[in-house]
VEXDREN-2710 file (C-alpha; in Angstrom, 1 decimal):
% VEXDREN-2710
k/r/px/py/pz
1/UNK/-24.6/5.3/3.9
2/UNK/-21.1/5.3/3.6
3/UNK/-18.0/4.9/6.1
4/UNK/-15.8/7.7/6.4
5/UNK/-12.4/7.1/7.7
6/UNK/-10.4/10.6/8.1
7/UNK/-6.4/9.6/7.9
8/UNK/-4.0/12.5/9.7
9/UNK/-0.3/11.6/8.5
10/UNK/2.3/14.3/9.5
11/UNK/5.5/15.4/7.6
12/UNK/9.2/15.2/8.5
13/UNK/9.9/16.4/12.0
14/UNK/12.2/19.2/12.6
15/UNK/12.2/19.1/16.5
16/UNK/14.8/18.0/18.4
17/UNK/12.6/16.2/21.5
18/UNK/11.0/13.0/22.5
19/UNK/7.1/13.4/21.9
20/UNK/4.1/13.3/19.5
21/UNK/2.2/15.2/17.2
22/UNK/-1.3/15.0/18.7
23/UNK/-1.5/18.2/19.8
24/UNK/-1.0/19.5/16.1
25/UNK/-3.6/16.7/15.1
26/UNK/-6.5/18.7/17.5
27/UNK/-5.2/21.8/16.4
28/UNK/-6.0/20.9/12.6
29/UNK/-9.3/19.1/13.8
30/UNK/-10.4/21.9/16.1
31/UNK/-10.0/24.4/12.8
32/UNK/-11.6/22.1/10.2
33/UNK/-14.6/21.8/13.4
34/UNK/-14.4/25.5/13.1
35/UNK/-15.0/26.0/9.4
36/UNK/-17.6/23.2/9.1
37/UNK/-19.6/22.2/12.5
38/UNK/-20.9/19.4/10.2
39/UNK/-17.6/17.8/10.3
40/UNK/-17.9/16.7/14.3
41/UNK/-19.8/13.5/13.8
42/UNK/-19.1/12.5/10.0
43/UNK/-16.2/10.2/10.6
44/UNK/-16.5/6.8/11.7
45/UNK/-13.0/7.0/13.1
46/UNK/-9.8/8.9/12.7
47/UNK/-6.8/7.5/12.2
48/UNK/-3.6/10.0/13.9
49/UNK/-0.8/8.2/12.3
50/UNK/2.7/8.7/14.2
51/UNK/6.2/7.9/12.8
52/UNK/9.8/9.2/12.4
53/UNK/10.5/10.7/16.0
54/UNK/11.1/9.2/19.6
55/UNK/8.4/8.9/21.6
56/UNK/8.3/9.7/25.2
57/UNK/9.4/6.8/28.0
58/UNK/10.4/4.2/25.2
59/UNK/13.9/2.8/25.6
60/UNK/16.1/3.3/22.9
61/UNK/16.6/-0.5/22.5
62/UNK/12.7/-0.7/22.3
63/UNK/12.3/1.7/19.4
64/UNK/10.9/1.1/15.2
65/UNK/13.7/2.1/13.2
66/UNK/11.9/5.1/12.0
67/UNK/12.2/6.2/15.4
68/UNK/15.4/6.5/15.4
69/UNK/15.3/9.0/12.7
70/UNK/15.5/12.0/15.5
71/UNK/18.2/10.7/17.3
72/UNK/20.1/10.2/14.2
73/UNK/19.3/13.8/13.2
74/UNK/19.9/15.5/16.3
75/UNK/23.4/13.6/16.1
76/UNK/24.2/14.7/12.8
77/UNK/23.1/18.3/13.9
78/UNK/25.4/18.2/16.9
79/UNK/28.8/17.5/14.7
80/UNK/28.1/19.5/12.1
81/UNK/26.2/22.9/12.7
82/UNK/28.6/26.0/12.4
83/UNK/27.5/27.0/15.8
84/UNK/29.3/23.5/17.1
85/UNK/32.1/23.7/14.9
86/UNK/33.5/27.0/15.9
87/UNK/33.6/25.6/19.3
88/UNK/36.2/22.6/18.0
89/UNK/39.7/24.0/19.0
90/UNK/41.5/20.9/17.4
91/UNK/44.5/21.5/15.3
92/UNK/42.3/19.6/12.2
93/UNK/40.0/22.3/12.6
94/UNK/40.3/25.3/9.9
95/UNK/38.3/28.4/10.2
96/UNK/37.9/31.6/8.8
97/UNK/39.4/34.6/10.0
98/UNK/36.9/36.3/11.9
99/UNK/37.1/39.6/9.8
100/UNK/36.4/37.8/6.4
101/UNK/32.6/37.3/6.8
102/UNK/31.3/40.5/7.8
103/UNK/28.4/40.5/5.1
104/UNK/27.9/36.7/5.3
105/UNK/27.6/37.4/9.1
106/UNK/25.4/40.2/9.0
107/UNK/23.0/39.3/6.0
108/UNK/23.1/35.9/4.1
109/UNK/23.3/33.8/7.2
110/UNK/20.0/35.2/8.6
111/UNK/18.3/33.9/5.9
112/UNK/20.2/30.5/5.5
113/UNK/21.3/29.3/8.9
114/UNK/17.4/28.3/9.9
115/UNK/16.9/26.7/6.6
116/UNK/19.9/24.8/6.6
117/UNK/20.5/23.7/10.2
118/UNK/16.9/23.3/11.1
119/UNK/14.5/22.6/7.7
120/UNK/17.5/20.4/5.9
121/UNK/19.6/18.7/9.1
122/UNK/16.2/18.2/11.0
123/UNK/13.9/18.3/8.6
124/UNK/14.9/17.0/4.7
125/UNK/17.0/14.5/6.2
126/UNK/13.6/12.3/6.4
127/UNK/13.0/12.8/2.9
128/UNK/16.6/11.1/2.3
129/UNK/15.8/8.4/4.7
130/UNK/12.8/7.5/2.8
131/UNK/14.4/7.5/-0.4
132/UNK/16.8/4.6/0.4
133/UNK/15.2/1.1/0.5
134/UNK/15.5/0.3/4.2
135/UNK/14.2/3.4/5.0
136/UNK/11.6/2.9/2.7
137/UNK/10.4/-0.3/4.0
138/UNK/10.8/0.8/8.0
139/UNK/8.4/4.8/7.1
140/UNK/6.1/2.3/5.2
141/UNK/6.1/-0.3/7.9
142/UNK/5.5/2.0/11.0
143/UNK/3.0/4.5/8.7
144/UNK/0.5/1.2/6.7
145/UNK/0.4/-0.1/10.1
146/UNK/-1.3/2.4/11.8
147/UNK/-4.0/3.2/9.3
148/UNK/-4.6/-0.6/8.8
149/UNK/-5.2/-1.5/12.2
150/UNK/-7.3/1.5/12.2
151/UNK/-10.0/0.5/9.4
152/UNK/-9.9/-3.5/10.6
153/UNK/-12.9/-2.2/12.4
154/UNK/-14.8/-1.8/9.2
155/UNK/-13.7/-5.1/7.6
156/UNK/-16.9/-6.2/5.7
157/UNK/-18.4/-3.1/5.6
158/UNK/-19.3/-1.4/2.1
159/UNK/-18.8/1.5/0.1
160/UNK/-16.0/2.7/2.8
161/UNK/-14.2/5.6/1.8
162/UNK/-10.4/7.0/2.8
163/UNK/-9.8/10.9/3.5
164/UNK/-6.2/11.3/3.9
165/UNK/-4.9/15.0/4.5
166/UNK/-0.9/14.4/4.3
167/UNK/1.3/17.1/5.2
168/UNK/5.3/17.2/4.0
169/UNK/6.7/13.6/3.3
170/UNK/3.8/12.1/4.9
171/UNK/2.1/13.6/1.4
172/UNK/4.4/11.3/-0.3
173/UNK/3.7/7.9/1.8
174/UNK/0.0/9.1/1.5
175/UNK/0.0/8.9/-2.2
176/UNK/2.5/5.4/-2.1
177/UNK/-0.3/4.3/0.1
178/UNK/-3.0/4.8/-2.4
179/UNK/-1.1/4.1/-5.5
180/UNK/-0.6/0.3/-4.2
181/UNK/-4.6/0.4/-3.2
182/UNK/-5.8/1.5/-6.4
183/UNK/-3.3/1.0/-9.0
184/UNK/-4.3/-1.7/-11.8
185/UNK/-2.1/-5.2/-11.5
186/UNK/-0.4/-3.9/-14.7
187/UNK/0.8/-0.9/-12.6
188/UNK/2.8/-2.4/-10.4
189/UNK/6.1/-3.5/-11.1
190/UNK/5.8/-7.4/-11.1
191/UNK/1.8/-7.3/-11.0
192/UNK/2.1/-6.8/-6.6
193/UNK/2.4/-4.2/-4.5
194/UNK/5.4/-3.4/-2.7
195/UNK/4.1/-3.8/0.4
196/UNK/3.6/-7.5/0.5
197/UNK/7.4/-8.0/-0.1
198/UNK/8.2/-5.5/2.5
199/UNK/10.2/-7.3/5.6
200/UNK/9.5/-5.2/8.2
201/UNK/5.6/-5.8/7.8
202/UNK/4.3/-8.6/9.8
203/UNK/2.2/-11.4/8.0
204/UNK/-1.1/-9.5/9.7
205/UNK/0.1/-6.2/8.1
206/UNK/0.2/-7.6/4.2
207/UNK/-2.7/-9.9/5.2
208/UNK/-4.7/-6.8/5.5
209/UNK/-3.4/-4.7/3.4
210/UNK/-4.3/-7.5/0.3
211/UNK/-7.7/-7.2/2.0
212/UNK/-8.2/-4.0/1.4
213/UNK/-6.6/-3.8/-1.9
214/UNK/-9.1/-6.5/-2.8
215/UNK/-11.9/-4.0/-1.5
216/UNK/-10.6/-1.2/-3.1
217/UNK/-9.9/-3.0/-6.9
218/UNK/-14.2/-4.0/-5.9
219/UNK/-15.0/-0.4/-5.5
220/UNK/-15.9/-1.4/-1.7
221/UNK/-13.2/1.0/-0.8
222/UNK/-13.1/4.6/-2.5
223/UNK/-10.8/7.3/-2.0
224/UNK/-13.4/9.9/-0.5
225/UNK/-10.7/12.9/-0.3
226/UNK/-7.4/13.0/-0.5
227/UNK/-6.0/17.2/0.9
228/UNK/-2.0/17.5/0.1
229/UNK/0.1/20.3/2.1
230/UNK/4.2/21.6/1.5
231/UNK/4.5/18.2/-0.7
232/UNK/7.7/17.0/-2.3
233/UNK/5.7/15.1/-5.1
234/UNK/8.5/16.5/-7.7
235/UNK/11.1/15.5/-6.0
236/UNK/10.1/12.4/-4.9
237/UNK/8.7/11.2/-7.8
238/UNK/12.4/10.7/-8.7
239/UNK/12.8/7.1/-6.9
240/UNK/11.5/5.3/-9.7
241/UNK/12.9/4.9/-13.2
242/UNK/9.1/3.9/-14.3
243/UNK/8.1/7.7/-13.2
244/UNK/11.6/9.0/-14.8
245/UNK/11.2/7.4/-18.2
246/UNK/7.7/8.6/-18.4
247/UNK/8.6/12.3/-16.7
248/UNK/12.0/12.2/-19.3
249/UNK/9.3/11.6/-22.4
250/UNK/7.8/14.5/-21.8
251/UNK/4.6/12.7/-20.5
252/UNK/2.1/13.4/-17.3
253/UNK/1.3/10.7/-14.6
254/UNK/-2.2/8.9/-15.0
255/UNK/-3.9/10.3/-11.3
256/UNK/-6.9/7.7/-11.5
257/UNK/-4.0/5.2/-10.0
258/UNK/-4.8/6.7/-6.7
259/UNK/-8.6/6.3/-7.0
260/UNK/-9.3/9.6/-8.5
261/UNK/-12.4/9.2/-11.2
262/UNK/-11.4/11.2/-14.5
263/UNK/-14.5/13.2/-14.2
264/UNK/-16.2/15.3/-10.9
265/UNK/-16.4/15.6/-8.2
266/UNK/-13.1/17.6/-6.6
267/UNK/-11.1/15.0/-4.4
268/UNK/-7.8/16.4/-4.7
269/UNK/-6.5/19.6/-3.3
270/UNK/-3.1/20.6/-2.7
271/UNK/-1.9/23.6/-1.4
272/UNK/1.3/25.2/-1.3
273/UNK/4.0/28.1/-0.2
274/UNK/6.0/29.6/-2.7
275/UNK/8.3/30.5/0.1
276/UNK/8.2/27.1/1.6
277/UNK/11.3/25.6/-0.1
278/UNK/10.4/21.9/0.4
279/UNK/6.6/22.7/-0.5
280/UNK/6.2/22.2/-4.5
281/UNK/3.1/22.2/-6.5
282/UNK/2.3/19.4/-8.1
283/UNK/-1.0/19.3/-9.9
284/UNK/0.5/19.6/-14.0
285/UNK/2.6/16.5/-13.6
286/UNK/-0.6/14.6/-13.7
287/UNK/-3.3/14.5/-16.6
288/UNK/-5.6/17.0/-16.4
289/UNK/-8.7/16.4/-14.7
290/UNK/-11.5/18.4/-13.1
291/UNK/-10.7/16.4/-9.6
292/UNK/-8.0/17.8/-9.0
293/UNK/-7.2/21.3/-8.0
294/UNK/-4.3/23.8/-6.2
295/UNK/-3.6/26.5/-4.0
296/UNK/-1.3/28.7/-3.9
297/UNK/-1.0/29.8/-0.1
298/UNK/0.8/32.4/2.3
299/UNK/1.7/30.6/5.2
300/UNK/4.5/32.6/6.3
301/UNK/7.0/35.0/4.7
302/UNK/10.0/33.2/6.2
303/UNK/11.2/30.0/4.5
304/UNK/12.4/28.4/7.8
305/UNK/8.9/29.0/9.0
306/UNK/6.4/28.5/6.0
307/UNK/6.9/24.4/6.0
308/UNK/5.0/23.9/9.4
309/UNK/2.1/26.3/8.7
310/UNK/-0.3/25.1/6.4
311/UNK/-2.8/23.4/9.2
312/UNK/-3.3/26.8/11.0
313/UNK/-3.3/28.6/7.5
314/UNK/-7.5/29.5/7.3
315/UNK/-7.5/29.7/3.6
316/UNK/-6.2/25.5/3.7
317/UNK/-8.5/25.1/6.4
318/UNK/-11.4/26.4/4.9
319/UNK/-10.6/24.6/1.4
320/UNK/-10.0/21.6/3.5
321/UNK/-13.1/21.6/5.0
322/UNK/-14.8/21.9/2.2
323/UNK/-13.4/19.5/0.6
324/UNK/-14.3/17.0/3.4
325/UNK/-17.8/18.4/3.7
326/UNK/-18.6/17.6/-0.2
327/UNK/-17.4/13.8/-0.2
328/UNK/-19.0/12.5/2.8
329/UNK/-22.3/11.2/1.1
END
């Protein structure tokens, strides 16, 4: 029989307080429960991966440096939101008259204040983060981590199988994750995944990551599902010239990589908001194959809203579930 290990990795954070996302984790696990009872016992463990927010009662000379994200966020937020600039009476200060924004006022900032101050400040800002090298290495750090110590229980073990449901940027560290698992040598730029040269990883971290690299390049590890929610895949995919020489040539991205097989069954699903302006489809920038497949989903009507629905939407639930229930044996 095989071991299932079901990974939870969250998305950027658009709160402004010290805490966790546990309760969101239950909430998604209660509903999946819901939609397939089967569900309760098929994991060996679960792996709740937190990163990219304070957590509560840690000193802010004891925190990661993705946990400092927030504080850097609410910071920006602070100096720069219209609502705290109008209140600067400095002489530097320059303003609009009052009487010159009437329609602005009364219409277009209703619609782009939430999606500015709270999705982009609090929210895209992550997505930045990641994209710079040292951001890179710290989201990697805090997020490989987690999800290693988590299977070094099942060291040894055969046939064990990943089913990572990734929500927002945690889509993209999901897939960067399985890409340096699964990925041929000839893949990876130098023959080695990133990883191993990352700083911020201790010598136990790429220890067992190479491990299980090793198991997976044996087929003793196996991607068992992998569920994809408000994704930036197509903007992200931008880091690397590799992907932008192959995008700019007109060409699709070679999804086995991730341990997809080019044949059935489904492992793949994706879902997104057409209203949810950093949730993208992403399913045609890969070669098509019957293992992957996409939703289109209404998670809420309101942009500033639609990001941070997709784990109580029941359509994603149900597809989830599914999804888990047919690659567990």
């Amino acid at each position: 029989m095989p071991t299932n290990i079901l990974v939870l990795i969250h998305g950027m954070t658009t709160g402004t307080a010290a805490g966790n996302h546990q309760a969101d984790y239950d909430s998604l696990w209660n509903g999946l429960r819901q939609q397939q009872p089967a569900l309760q016992n098929a994991f060996a463990a679960q792996v709740r991966v937190e990163w990219g927010h304070r957590p509560l009662n840690v000193a802010p000379q004891a925190l990661r440096d993705d946990q400092k994200i927030m504080d850097a966020e609410n910071t920006i937020h602070a100096k720069v939101s219209y609502e705290e600039v109008k209140k600067d009476n400095s002489p530097q200060n320059h303003l609009l008259g009052s009487g010159s924004e009437i329609f602005s006022k009364l219409v277009t900032r209703r619609v782009t204040d939430p999606i500015k101050e709270t999705v982009l400040l609090l929210g895209a800002t992550d997505v930045f983060y990641y994209c710079a090298p040292d951001g890179e290495m710290a989201i990697r750090f805090a997020v490989y981590s987690q999800v290693l110590q988590g299977l070094e229980a099942y060291r040894g073990a055969a046939d064990v199988r990943l089913h990572i449901i990734g929500h927002s940027l945690g889509v993209t560290v999901a897939h960067d994750f399985l890409f340096g698992l699964f990925a041929p040598d000839a893949a990876l730029t130098g023959g080695v995944p990133g990883f191993l040269a990352n700083t911020q990883a201790t010598d136990t971290d790429k220890e067992r990551y190479a491990y299980w690299r090793g198991q997976a390049q044996a087929g003793e590890l196996r991607l068992g599902s992998f569920t994809t929610t408000a994704g930036q895949l197509p903007l992200t995919l931008m880091r690397k010239q590799t992907l932008v020489n192959r995008l700019a040539a007109g060409n699709t991205i070679d999804p086995t990589v991730l341990g997809l097989s080019a044949t059935g069954p489904v492992k793949w699903r994706i879902f997104y908001d057409v209203d949810d302006i950093l949730g993208f489809p992403a399913r045609r920038l890969y070669d098509p194959m019957p293992t992957i497949e996409e939703f289109q989903v209404d998670t809420d009507g309101r942009p500033d809203l639609a990001h941070s629905k997709y784990w109580t939407n029941t359509t994603v639930l149900q597809k989830i579930a599914e999804l888990l229930q047919h690659n567990l044996a």
